[in-house]
N, C-alpha and C positions, 0 to 999 in steps of 0.2 A: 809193624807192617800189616795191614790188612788184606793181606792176596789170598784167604782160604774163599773168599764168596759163600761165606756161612747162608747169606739171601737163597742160593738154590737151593741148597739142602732145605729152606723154610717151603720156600713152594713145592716141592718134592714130598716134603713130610707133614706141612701142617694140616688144619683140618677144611682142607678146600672143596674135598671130595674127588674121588678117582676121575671121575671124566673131565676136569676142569682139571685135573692134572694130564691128563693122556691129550686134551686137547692144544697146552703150551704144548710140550714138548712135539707133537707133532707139527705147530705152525714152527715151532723152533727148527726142528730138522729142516723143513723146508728153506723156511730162511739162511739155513748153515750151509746146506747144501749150493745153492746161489749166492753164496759169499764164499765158498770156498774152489769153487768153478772160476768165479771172476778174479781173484786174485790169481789163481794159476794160469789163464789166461793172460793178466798184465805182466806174471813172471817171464813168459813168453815170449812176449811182445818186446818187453824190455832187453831181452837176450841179446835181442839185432839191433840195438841200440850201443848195444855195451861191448865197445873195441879198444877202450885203455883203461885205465889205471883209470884218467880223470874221469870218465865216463863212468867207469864201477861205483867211485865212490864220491862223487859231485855233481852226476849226473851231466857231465860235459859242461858244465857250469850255465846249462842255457834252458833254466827254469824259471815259466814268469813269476808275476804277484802272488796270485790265487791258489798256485799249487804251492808255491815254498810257503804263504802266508799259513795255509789249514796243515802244509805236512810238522810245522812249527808247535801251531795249537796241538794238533792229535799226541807228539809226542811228548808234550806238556802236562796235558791231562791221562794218568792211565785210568783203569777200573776203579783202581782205590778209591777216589774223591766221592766218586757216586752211592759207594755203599758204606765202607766204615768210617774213613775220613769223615765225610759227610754227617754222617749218620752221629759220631762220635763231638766232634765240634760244636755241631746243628743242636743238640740239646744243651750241653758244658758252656757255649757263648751266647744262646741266641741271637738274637739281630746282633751282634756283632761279631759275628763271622761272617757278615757280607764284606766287611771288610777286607778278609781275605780274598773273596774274588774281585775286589777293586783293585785291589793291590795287584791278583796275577793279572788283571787284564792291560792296565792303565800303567806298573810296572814292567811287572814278568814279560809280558808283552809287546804291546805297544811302544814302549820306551825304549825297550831292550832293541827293536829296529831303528829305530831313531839315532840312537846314540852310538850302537855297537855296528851297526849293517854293512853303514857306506865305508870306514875304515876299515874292516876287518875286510871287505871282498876287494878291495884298493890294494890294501895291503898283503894279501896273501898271493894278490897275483903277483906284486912288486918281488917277493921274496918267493914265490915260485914252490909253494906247501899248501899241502892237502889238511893238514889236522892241528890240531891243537900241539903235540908237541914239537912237530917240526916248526909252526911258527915262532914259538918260544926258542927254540936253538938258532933259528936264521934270524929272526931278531932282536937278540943279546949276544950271538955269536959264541954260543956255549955247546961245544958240540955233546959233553956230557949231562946236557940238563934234560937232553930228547926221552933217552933211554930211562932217567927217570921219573922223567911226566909219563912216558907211555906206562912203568911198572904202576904207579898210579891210577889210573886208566884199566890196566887187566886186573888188579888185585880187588878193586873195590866199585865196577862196573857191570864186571862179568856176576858177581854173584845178586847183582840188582836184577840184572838180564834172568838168572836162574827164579829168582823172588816171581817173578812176571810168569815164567812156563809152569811153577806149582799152583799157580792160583788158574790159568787157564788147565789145568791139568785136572784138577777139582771141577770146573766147570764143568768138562768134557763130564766126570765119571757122576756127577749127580744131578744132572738134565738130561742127560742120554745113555747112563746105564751102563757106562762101556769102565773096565776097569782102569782106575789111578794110573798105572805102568805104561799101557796101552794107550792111553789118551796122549801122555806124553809123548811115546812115539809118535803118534799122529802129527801132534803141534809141531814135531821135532820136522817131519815130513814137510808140512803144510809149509811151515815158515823155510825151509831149506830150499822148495820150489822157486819161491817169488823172489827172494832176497841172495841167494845163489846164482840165479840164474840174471835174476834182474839186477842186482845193482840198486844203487840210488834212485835211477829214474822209478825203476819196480814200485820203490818205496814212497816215493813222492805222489804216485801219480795212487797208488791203492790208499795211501793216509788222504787223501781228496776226497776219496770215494769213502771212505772210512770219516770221516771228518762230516760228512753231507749225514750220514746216518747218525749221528754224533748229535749234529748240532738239530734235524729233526727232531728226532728222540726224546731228546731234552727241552726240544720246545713244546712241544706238546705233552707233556711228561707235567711240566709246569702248568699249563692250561685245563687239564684233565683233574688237576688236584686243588687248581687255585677256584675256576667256574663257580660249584656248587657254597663255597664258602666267602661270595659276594665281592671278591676281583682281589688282585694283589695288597689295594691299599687299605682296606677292611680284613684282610688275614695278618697285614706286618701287626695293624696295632692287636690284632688276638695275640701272636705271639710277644710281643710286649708284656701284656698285662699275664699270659700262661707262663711264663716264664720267671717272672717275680713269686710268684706262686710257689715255682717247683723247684726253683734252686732259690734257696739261701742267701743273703748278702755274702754271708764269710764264707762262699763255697763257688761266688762268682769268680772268673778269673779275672788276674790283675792284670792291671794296663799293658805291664810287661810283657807277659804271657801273649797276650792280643798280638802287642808288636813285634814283637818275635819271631812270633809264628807268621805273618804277614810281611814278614822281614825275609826270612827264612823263604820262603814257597814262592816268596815276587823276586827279591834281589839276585837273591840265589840261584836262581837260571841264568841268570848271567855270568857264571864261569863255569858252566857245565857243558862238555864238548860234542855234547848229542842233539845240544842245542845251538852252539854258534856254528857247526858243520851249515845248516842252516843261508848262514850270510853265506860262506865261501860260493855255496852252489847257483846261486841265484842270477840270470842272464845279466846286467845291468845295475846301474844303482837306480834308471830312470825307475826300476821296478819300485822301490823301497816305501817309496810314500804311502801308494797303494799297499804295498804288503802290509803294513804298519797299520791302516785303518783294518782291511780284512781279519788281524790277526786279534787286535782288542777287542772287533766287535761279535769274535769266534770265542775267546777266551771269555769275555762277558760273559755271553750267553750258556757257557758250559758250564762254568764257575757257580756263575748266578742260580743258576735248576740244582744245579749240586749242594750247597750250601743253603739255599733258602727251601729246598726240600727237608734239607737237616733241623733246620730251623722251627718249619710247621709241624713235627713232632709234638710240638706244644700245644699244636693245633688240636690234633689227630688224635693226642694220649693224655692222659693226668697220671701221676702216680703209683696210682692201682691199675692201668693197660699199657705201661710202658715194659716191653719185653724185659724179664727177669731172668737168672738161672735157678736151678735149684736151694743153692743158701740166699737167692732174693735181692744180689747184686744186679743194676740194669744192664742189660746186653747192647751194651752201644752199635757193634755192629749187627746186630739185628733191627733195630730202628724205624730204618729206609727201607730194609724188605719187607717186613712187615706192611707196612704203610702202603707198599707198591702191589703187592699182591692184594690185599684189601680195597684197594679203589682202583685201581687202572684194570680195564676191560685187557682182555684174554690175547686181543691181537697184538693191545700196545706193552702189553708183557712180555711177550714174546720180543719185541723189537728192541725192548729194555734189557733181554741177553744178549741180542747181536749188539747192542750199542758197546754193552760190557765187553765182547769179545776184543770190538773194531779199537776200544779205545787199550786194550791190555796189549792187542798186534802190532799199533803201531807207533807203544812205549817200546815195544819188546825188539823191533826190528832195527829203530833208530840204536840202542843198546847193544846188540848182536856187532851191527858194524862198526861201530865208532869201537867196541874191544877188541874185532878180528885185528881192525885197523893201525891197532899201537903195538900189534908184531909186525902184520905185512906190512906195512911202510914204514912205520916206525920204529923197529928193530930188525928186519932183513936187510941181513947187508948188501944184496946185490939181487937188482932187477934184470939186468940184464945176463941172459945165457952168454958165458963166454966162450962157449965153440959155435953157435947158431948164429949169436948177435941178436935174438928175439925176445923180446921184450915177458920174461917172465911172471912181471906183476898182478897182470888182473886172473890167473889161473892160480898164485897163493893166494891173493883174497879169497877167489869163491873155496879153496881149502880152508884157510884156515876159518873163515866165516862156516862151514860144514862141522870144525873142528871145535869152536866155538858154540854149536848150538849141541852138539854133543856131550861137552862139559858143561853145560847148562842142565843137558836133563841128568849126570851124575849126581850136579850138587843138590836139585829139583830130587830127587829120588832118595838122599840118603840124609838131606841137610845133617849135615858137618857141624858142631857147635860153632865153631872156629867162624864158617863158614856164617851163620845167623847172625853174630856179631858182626860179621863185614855188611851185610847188609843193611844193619841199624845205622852204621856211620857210614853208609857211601854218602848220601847226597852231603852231608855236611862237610866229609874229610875233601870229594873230587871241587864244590863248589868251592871252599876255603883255599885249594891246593892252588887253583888256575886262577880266580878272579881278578884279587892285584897285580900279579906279572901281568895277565891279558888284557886289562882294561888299562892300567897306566904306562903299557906298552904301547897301545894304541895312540895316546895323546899327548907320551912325554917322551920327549928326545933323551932327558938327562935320567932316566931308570938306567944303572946297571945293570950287569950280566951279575954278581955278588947279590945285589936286590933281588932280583927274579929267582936264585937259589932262594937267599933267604926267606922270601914269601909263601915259596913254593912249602917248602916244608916247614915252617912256623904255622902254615895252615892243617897240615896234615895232623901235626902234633899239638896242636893246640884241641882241635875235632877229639883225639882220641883221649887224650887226657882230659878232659871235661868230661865226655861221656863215661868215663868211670868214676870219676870226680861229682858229679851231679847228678848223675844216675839216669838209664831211656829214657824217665818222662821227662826231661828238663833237655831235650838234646833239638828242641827249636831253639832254646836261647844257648846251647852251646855251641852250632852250626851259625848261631849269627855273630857272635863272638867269634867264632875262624874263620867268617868269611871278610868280618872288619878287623881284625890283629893285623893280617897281612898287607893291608895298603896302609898302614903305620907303620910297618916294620921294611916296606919296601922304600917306603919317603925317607925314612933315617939310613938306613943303609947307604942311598943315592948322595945322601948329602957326603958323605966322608968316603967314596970309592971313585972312581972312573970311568965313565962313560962309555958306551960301544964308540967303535972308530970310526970318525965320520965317512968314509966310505959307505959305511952301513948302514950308519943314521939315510944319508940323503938317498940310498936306495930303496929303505923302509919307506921313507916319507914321500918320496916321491907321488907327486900331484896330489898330498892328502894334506 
């Protein structure tokens, strides 16, 4: 995981000069400062919005195209991508790491509305659930599968959520001076306002606003580096021919690797529940078409600046100015900051850490809810006060969502070994656990309730055992291996067990 933002500490430390340092961080404050006002203001506003349960965490289900389309994107793309992902890929594939963002945009994206949207908001309302694991229990009728999709869900979510508040925590303490500890608290602060107070809509409507600087940012971020070196189609072929140069035939990666990784990062969001919450919330399915164009041509364009930024490395560097450490190993995530502080003017630097901030807030916040989520709804036995009769649901969420961001900056403060390792296998273990039950849930009447067990954790253990099996670097092709074991393992189960009872099937399916 790359969430330390080694890049600030380079514009901070390197040799730019003190006033060309004093003057980021001053246009940075200012910008923090009005991005941290307007978010607490939408926490606000979202308050008087938010009168149940559905409204907390679906945002009363009555969000159009545009805002569910970019609150999709934003939590799609965090900081990572832009700096070490990026940066790291961008030299190791060259031009074939665009690949990856065809994949998230045209995939990840795009598809993922298409294919996943119209059933899963059809279907959720059919069977009357808010998350990911209550639809897995009302539609296989497993009432023991809830509590263990949601353990799921807290054990290997939450500690992703904490991965997001150390690297915005680093942010805070070396662009603005404020110590490690303290900055967390801040974030702890900051994100408790808008996402406590607001709910879903909070989230939806500040990842819009966070999404608009996002996709700015990166547009001109791209235009600012591409310009001077005669337009995009005159820089892909420099990094062509730079790139045969600097890496090796036997050093290039194999096809495998390629796929994998583009397998991994596009398919893969597709049984990830911070991503399909998503469809549930969304007014209509008239929305969908539309969401689906807005959300490929957001994911395009972030993808595309992020990885073909990574790419012109080859551009920018040879051998002898590609950032080193002291024994002369390259610093893959130093790459992109480098690069970024060396040509981008002073103002579009600056807007290059609120894009960092905008895009780590509103990974961080889609993660925050969707883990409060899989205790308040998902493990609370009773919403209702039984001497009042009032509906005690949306005052445990903004709890445990409090309680949540708390345990975040524990694990953010002390990282746990234990803890570190859940973070390397979330996306692979959560992706591999949900996919199969959720997707062949969706379009198959004959999946079992035995299948959907079996999937569920043939995914989980398949993730975990590979990545010790194969070791971190090989844990895209181990995460795409448990995201496909399981819809093999869910088709063979189905053929030799029993079906849910048609009562349930034709409630499920109903008009779908």
């Amino acid at each position: 995981m790359w969430t330390e933002y080694p890049f600030l500490v380079y514009i901070m430390e390197s040799k730019l000069g003190v006033n060309r340092e004093v003057k980021i961080v001053n246009i940075g404050i200012v910008f923090l400062a009005v991005f941290l006002a307007l978010m607490t203001g939408i926490g606000i506003w979202g308050m008087k919005k938010t009168k149940t349960l559905g409204d907390f965490f679906l945002g009363g289900r009555s969000l159009g195209p545009w805002v569910s389309a970019v609150a999709y994107g934003t939590s799609y793309f965090s900081a990572v991508i832009f700096i070490g992902f990026a940066g790291t890929q961008g030299w190791q594939f060259g031009l074939s790491v665009l690949w990856i963002a065809i994949g998230n945009a045209l995939v990840g994206a795009g598809a993922a509305w298409i294919v996943l949207a119209r059933r899963t908001r059809r279907m959720t309302q059919n069977l009357d659930t808010m998350t990911m694991p209550e639809f897995l229990q009302e539609r296989y009728g497993a009432k023991h599968l809830k509590p263990v999709a949601a353990s799921v869900i807290f054990f290997f979510l939450l500690p992703y959520s904490a991965s997001v508040f150390k690297g915005l925590g680093h942010l805070f303490e070396k662009v603005f001076g404020i110590p490690y500890d303290m900055a967390l608290l801040i974030m702890i602060a900051f994100t408790g306002v808008y996402l406590i107070l607001g709910g879903y809509f909070a989230i939806a409507v500040t990842d819009f606003i966070q999404g608009i600087i996002m996709f700015a940012g990166a547009a001109v971020m791209v235009m600012v580096l591409t310009a001077p070196e005669g337009g995009v189609i005159g820089i892909l072929g420099r990094i062509a021919e730079n790139y045969a140069a600097h890496i090796p035939p036997e050093k290039q990666p194999s096809a495998l690797t390629v796929i994998s990784l583009v397998f991994m990062t596009s398919f893969g969001t597709w049984g990830l529940p911070q991503m399909t919450q998503k469809f549930y919330a969304i007014k209509n399915e008239a929305v969908i078409p539309k969401a689906a164009i807005v959300t490929t041509v957001f994911a395009l364009m972030i993808g595309f600046s992020a990885y073909y930024t990574g790419a012109a490395a080859h551009v920018f560097f040879d051998l002898a100015t590609v950032p080193r450490n002291a024994a002369g190993a390259i610093q893959y995530d130093l790459i992109v900051p480098t690069l970024l502080t060396t040509h981008l003017p002073q103002i579009l630097l600056a807007l290059i850490m609120l894009l960092v901030l905008s895009a780590s807030m509103s990974t961080l916040s889609s993660l925050v809810l969707v883990s409060s989520s899989s205790v308040a709804i998902d493990l609370y036995p009773s919403r209702i006060d039984a001497k009042t009769g009032k509906d005690r649901s949306v005052a445990m969420m903004r709890f445990l969502s409090a309680i949540f961001i708390v345990i975040s900056y524990f694990i953010s403060r002390f990282q746990i070994s234990i803890i570190v390792y859940l973070m390397s296998l979330s996306w692979g273990v959560v992706s591999g656990a949900f996919a199969a039950p959720y997707i062949l849930g969706l379009y198959s009447k004959r999946v079992t309730k035995p299948a959907a067990y079996a999937g569920l954790l043939s995914g989980v253990a398949t993730m975990i055992i590979l990545f010790f099996v194969l070791g971190a670097s090989r844990s895209p092709l181990s995460a795409s291996i448990a995201i496909i074991l399981p819809f093999i393992v869910v088709t063979a189960v189905s053929m030799f067990t029993a079906p849910p009872a048609k009562e349930l099937l034709d409630k499920a399916f109903d008009g779908v």
